[in-house]
VMD Tcl script that draws the C-alpha trace (Angstrom):
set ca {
  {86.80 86.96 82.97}
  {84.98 84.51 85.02}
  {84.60 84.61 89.10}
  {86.08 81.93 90.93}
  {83.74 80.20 92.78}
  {83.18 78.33 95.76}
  {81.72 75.36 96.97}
  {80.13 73.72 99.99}
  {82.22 71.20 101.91}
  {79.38 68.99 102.20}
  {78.01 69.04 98.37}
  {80.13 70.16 95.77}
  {77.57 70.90 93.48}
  {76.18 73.89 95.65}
  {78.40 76.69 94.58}
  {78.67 80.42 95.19}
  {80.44 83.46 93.73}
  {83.08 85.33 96.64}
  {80.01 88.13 97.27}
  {77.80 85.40 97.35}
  {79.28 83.59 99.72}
  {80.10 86.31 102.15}
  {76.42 87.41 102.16}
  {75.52 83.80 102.67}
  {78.12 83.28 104.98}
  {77.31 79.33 105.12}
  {76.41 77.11 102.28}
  {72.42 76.08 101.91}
  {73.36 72.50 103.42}
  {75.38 73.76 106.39}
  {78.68 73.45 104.69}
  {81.54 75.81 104.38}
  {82.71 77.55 101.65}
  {85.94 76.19 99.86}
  {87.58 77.48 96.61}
  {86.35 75.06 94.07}
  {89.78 75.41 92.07}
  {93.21 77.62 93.75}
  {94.55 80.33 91.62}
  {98.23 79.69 90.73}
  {100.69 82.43 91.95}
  {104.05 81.61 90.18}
  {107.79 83.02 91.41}
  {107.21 86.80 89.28}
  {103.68 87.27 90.52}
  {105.14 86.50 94.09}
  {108.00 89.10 93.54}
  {105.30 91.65 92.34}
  {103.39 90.63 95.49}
  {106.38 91.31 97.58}
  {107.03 95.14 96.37}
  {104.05 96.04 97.77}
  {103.94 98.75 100.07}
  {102.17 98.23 103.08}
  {99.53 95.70 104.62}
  {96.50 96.86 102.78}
  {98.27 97.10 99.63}
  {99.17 93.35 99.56}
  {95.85 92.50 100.83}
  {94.08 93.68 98.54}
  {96.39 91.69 95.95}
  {96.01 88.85 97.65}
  {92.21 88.86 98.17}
  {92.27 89.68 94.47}
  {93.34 86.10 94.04}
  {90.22 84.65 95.71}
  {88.27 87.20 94.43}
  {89.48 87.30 90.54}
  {86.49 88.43 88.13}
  {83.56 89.05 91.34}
  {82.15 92.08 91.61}
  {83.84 93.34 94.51}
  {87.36 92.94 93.17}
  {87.76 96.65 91.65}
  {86.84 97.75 95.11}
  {89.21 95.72 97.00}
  {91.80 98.72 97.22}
  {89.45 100.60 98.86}
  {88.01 97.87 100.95}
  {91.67 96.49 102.68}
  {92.23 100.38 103.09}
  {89.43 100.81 105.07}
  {89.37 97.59 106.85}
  {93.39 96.96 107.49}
  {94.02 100.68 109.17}
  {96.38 99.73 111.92}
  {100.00 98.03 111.77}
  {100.36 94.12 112.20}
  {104.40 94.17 113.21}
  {106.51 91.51 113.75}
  {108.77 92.03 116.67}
  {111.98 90.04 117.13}
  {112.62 88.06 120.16}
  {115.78 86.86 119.74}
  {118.90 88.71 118.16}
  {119.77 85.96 115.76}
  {116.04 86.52 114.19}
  {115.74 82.94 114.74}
  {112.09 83.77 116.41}
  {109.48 86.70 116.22}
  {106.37 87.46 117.22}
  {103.72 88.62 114.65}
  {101.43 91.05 117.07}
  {97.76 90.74 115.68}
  {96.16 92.97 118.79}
  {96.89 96.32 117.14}
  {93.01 97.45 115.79}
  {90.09 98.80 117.57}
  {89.21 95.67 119.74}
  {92.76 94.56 120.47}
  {92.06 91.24 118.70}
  {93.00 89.68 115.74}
  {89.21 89.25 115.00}
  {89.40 93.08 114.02}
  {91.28 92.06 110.37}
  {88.45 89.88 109.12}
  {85.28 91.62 110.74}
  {86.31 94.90 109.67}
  {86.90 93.32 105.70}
  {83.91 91.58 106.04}
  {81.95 94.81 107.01}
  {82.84 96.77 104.56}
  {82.41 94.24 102.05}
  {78.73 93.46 103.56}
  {78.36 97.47 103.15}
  {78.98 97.74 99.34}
  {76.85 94.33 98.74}
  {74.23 95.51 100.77}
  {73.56 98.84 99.80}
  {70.23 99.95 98.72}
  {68.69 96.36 99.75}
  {64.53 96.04 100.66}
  {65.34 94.59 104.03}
  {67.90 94.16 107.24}
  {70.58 91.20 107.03}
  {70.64 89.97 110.74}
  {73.92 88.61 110.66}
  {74.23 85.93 113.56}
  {77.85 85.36 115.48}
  {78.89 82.95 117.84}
  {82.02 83.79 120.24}
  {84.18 82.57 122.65}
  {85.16 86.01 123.64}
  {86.74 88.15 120.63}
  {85.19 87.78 117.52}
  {81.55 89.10 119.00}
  {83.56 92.06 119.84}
  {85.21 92.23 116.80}
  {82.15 91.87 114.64}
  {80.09 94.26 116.87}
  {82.65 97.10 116.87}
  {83.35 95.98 112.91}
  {79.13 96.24 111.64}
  {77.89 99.06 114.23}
  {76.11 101.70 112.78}
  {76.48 100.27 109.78}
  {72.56 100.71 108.19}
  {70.49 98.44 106.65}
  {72.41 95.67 109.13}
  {71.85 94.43 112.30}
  {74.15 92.12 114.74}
  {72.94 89.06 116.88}
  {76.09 88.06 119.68}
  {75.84 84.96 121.12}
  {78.29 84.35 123.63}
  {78.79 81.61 126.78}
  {77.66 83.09 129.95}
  {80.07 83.47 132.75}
  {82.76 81.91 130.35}
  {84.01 84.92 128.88}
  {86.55 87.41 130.43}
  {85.47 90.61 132.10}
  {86.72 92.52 129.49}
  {85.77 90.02 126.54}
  {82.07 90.76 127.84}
  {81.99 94.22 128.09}
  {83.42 94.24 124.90}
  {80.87 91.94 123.63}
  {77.56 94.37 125.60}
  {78.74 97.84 125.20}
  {77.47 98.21 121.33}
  {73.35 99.03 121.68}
  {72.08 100.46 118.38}
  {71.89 97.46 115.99}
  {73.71 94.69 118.10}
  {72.28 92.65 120.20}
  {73.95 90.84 122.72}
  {72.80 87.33 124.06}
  {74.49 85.64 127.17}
  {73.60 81.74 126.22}
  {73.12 79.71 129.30}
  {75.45 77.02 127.88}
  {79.64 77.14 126.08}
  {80.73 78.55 123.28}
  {80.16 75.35 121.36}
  {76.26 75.70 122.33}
  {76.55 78.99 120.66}
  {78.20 77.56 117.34}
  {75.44 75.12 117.40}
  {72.43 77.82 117.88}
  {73.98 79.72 114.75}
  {74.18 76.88 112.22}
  {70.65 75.40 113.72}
  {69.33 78.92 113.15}
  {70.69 78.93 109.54}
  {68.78 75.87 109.02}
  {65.27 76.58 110.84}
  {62.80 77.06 107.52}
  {61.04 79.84 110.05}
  {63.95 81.75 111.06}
  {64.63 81.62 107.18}
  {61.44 82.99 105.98}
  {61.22 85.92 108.73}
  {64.68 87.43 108.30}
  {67.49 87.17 105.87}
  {70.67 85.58 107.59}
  {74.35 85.98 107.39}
  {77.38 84.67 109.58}
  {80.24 86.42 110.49}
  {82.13 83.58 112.62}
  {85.28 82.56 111.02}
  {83.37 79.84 108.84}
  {82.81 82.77 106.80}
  {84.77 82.90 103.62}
  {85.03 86.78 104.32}
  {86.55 86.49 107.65}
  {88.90 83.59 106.60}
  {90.47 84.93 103.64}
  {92.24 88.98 104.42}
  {93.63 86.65 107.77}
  {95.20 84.89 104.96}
  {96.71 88.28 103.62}
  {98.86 88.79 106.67}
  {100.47 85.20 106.72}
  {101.04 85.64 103.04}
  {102.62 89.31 104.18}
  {104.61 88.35 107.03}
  {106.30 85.01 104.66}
  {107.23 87.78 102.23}
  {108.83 89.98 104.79}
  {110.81 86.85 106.51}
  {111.86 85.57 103.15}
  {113.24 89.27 102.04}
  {115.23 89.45 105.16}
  {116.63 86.12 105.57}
  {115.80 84.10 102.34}
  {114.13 81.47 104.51}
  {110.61 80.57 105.02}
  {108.62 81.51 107.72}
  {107.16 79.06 109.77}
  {103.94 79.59 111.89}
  {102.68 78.66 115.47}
  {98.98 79.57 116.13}
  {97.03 79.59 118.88}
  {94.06 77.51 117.69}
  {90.48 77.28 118.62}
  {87.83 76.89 116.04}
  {90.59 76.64 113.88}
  {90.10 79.57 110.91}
  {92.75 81.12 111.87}
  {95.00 77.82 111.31}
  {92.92 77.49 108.07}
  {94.29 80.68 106.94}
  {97.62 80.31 107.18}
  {96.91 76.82 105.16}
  {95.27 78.85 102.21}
  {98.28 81.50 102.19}
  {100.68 78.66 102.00}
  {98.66 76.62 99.41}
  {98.39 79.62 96.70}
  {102.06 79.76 97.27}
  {103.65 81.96 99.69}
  {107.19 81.20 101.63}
  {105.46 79.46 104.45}
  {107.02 76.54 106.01}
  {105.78 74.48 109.23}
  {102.55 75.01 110.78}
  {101.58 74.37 114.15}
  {97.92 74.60 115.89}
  {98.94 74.88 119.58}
  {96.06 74.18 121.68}
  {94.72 75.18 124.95}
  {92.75 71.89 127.11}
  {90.39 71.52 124.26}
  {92.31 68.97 122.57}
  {90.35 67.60 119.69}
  {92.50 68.41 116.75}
  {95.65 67.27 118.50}
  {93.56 63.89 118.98}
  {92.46 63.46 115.69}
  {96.05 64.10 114.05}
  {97.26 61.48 116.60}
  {94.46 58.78 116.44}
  {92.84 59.67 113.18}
  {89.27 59.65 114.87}
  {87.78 62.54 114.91}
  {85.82 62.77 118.05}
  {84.32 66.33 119.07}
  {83.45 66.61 122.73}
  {82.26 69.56 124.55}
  {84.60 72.22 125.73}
  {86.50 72.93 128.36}
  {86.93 75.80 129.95}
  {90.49 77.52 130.10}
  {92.52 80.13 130.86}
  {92.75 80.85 126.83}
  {89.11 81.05 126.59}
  {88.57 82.42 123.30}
  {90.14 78.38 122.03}
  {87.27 77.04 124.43}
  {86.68 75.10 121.18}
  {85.08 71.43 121.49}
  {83.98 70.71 117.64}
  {85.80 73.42 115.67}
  {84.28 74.42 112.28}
  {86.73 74.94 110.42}
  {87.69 71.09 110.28}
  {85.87 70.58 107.64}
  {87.79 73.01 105.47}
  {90.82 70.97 106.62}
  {89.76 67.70 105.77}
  {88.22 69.21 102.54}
  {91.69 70.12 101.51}
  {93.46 66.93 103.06}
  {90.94 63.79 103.20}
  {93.96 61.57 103.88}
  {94.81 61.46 107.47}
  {98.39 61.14 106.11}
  {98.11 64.08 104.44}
  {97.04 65.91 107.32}
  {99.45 65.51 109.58}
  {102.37 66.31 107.25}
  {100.41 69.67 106.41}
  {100.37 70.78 110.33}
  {101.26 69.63 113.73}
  {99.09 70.01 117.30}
  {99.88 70.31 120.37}
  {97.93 70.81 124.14}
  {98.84 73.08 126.72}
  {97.64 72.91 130.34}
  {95.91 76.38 132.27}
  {99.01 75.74 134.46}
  {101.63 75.95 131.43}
  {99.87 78.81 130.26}
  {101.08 80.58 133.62}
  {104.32 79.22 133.71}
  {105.27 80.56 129.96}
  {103.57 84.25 130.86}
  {105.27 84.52 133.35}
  {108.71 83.12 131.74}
  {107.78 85.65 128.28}
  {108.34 88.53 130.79}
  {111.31 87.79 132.39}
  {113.05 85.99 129.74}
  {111.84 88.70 126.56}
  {110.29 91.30 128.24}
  {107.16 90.20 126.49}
  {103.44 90.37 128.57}
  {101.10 87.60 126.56}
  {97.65 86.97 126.93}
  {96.74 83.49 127.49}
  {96.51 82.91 123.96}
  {99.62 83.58 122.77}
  {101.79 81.78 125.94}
  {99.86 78.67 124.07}
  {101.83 79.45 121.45}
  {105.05 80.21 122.89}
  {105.03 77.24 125.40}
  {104.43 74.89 121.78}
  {107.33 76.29 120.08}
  {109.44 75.86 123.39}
  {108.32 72.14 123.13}
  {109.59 72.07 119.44}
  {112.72 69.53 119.14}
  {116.05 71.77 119.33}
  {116.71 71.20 115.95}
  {113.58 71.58 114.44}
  {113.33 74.96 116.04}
  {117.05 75.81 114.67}
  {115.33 74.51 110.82}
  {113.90 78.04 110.01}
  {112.58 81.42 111.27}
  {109.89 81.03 113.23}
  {106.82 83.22 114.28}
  {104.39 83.27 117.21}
  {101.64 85.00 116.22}
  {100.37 86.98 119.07}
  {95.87 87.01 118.81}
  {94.93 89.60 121.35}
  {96.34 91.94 124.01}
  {97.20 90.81 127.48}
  {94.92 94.04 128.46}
  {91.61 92.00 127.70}
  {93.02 89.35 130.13}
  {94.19 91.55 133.12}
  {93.13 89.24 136.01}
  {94.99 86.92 134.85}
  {98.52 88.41 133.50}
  {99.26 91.23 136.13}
  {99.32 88.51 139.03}
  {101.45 86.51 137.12}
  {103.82 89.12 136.55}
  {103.54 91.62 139.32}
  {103.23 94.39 137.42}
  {100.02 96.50 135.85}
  {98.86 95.88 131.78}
  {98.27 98.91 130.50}
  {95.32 99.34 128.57}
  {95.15 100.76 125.05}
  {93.22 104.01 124.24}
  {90.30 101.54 122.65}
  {89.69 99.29 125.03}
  {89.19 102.17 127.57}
  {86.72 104.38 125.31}
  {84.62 100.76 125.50}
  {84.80 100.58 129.65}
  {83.26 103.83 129.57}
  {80.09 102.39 127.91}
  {77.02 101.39 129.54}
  {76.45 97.63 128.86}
  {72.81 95.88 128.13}
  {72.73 91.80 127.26}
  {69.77 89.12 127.67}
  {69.81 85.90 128.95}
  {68.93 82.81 126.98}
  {68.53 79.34 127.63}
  {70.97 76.99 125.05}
  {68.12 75.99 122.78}
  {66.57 77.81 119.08}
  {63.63 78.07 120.50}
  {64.94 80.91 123.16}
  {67.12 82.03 120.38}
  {63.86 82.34 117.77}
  {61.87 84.04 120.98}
  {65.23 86.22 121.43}
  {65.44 87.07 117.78}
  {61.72 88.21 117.15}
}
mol new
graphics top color blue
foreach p $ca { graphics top sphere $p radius 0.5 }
foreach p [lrange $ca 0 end-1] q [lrange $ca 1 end] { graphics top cylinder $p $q radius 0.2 }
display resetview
């Protein structure tokens, strides 16, 4: 049987095996990694899909699919087991199960980061083992997925972890999260934003000297490996809605550098029960431009109350406009919205009285865009806010709004106990090569 393979956004012709692209991380002309054909799940493969057991059970089915014929596919079992070890529920918030809330902030981090890093690592682990010499695997953040990958890859031999994350434009907790590690990560506060960072990564990918002195990886959601097992729990969650209610689910996602909308995309392409899909977006307002206007204009970012979306040229666009090069297209595949820092307080502080919810910043994006949502469109189909991190990592910010303490989970306070160590750097690859040596 024959791999499926992927290939660069930019040049078709440069393709990669599902190992090989997870190692690479990015494609040798800075492009991302698409599926050059989609694997076709008909109505019986979905229903065998459906009576699986639990989250890392389907997941490893449904990575299968991407995965069909590489060389990590027998060990995908073992891989979602290790990687997808805590729940992803969806919690009802209204009795008619009209609308729930798919909570994402469940694994070590509190994050939804934790589902791809954690898949990613332990597929990085299998590919990597016995290898000559250290993959330095390079990861921008706005706040979660440094944390993610760090927690995800420490320890792990024969790898080591470069963080690059905005300085002074993270949360409290985001950076001690992303500074706590030691031991093979490395954490470097960029005198610049997050989109800065994204650019120091992919100009680091394409320095020829960075190149010959170390061998690079990425683990920022333009990674096939981090993309693809977020795709599992969309796929998942469509299952469960459509078991209990013989509807399709419908999505809203807070959205930033947009794999996380990308994902949902995929699970819904290879066929799963998914219905609408909207990107709700914090100030950063780029995609909601471009679906309006049809220019696509990145800008730098903003900074926000959600600041993991701090997003000004999202990545992951080019995966969407792979798959949908008509505008047209586009905007009947998702909707986008904007929500203002002051919206964002309004709606966490309406979650709490009106559900009993407490959101971080992140997810009242998504709740105040599905409270936007025409009457009827909302009354159409079960929809799902998907819930990206806990309101614990955003504390000065939530308990003011709602009067009341967040308590924090067991793993966020073994990490406030840790002594933290970053460096400074200046926005430019010549700090980041003097940074990296």
């Amino acid at each position: 049987m024959s791999a499926i393979r992927f290939a660069s956004t930019r040049n078709p012709a440069l393709t990669a095996t599902f190992s090989e692209a997870l190692v690479k991380g990015i494609a040798p002309d800075g492009g991302l990694y698409v599926p050059t054909s989609w694997p076709v799940v008909d109505i019986e493969r979905l229903k065998s899909f459906a009576a699986c057991a639990d989250l890392p059970e389907l997941a490893a089915a449904f990575v299968g699919l991407m995965a069909e014929g590489d060389r990590l596919a027998p060990e995908l079992p073992a891989i979602t087991a290790e990687a997808f070890n805590f729940p992803a529920p969806v919690v009802p918030l209204t009795a008619d199960g009209q609308l729930s809330i798919l909570e994402l902030f469940h694994g070590p981090t509190a994050a939804f980061k934790d589902f791809g890093a954690r898949f990613l690592a332990a597929c990085i682990s299998r590919l990597r083992a016995g290898a000559s010499r250290p993959l330095k695997i390079l990861v921008a953040t706005s706040g979660d997925t440094g944390g993610a990958v760090a927690a995800a890859f420490h320890n792990r031999p024969g790898i080591e972890v470069v963080v690059l994350f905005p300085k002074g434009l993270v949360s409290p907790t985001q950076e001690r999260q992303l500074t706590c590690w030691g031991g093979n990560v490395k954490s470097l506060a960029v005198r610049g934003t997050f989109d800065d960072c994204q650019r120091l990564v992919k100009a680091a990918f394409a320095d020829r000297l960075l190149s010959e002195r170390f061998e690079l990886s990425s683990a920022n959601s333009i990674n096939l490996g981090r993309l693809v097992p977020q795709a599992a729990y969309y796929a998942a969650t469509s299952l469960a809605v459509a078991s209990a209610s013989g509807e399709k689910a419908s999505f809203v996602i807070p959205s930033g550098n947009l794999g996380h909308g990308v994902a949902c995309i995929w699970a819904r392409k290879l066929g799963f029960p998914i219905g609408d899909i909207v990107l709700a977006h914090n100030d950063n307002r780029t995609v909601p431009d471009f679906l309006e206007t049809g220019e696509w204009r990145p800008r730098e970012s903003i900074a926000t109350l959600a600041s993991a979306m701090d997003v000004g040229n999202p990545s992951n666009m080019e995966r969407l406009r792979s798959l949908f090069p008509e505008l047209s297209d586009a905007r009947q595949a998702v909707s986008a919205c904007t929500v203002s820092d002051e919206q964002i307080r309004a709606r966490i502080r309406t979650g709490f009285e009106q559900y009993g919810q407490v959101w971080c910043p992140h997810t009242a994006v998504a709740a105040e865009a599905y409270e936007r949502l025409p009457d009827a469109r909302r009354k159409s189909g079960k929809w799902v806010l998907v819930a990206t991190a806990h309101p614990a990592k955003f504390r000065e910010i939530v308990e003011p709004l709602i009067g009341r303490e967040v308590a924090v989970p067991a793993s966020l306070a073994r990490l406030f106990a840790r002594p933290t160590e970053f460096s400074e750097v200046d926005a430019s690859l010549d700090s980041l090569r003097a940074a990296l040596s």
